[in-house]
C-alpha atoms as one frame of an Amber mdcrd trajectory, in Angstrom:
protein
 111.680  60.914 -10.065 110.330  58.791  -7.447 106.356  58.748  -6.650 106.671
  60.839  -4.030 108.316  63.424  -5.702 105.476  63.558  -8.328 102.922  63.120
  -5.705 104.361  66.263  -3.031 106.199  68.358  -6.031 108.551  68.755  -3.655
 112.061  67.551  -2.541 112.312  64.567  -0.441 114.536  61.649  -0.137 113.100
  58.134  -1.935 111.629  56.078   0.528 113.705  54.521   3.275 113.167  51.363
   5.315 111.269  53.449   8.272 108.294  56.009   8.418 107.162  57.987  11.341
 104.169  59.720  11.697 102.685  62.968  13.759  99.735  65.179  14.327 100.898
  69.026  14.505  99.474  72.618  14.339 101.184  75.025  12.149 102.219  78.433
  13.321 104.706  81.388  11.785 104.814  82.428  15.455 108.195  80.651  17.236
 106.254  81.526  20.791 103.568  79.392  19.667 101.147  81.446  21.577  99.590
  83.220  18.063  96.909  81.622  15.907  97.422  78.358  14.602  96.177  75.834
  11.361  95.237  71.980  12.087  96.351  70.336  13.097  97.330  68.013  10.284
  99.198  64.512   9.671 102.371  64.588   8.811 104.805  61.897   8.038 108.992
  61.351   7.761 111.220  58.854   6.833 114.277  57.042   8.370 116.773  54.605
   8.093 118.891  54.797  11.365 116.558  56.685  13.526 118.693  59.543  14.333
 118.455  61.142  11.171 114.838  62.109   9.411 113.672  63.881   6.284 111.535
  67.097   6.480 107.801  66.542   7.572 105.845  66.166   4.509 102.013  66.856
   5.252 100.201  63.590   4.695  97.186  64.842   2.421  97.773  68.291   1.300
  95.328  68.320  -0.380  92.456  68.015   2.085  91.528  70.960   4.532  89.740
  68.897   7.400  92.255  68.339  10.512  92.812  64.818  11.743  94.722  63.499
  14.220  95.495  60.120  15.488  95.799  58.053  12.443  95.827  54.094  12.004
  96.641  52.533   8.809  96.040  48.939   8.041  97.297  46.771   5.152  94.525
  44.680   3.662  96.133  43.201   1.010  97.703  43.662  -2.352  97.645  47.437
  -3.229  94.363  48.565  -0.559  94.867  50.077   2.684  92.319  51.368   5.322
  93.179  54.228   7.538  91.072  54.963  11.002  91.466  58.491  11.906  90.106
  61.365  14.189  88.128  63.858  12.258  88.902  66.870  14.280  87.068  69.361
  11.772  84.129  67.885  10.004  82.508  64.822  11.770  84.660  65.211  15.099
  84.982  61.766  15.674  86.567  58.244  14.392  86.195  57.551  10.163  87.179
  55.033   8.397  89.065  55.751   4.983  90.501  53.290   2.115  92.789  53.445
  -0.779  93.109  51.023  -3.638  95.688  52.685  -5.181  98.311  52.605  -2.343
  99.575  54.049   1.195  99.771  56.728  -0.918  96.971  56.960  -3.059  93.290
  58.322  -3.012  91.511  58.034  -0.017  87.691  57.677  -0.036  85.428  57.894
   3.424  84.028  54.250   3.997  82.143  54.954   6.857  81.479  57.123   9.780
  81.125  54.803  12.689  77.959  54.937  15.008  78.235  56.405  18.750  75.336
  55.116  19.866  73.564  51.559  21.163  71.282  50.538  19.097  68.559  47.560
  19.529
């Protein structure tokens, strides 16, 4: 079982050259005009871009909604990730794992939106 079968519990295909990601709500209603969660990042992979796996929500296990994420490779197994905190700080954070794209994300920093002298 790949890691990302442990990590989701859930069936996806292992990991293919190309990954996509999107900000979405989620709704039971197909008008989309009844209440809504998130929205939420979600991510899918591809090899030919004309076929993708299911959208697998990118940190299930988190409840704040974020859209707009940038991830950065820093080297060896770290990442950062810029994102907009929708929910909780409503603006830009800054996030890194050590332990992979992947892994554990901790808040690094919230950045400041004002001048200062």
């Amino acid at each position: 079982m790949s890691g990302l079968h442990q990590l989701f519990g859930t069936s996806i295909r292992p990991l293919t050259p190309y990954s996509g990601a999107l900000a979405s709500n989620n709704t039971d209603d197909t008008s989309h005009s009844g209440p809504s969660d998130g929205p939420f990042i979600y991510f899918s992979h591809t090899s030919d871009f004309e076929t993708f796996t299911a959208p697998v929500r990118w940190n299930s296990n988190e409840s704040a909604t974020v859209i707009d994420q940038e991830i950065q490779h820093i080297g060896g197994r770290p990442y950062v990730r810029y994102l907009s905190d929708t929910d909780v700080v409503k603006r830009v954070v800054l996030d890194r794992s050590d332990d992979g794209l992947f892994g554990t994300w901790k808040r690094v920093v919230v950045p400041v939106d004002k001048l200062r002298e």
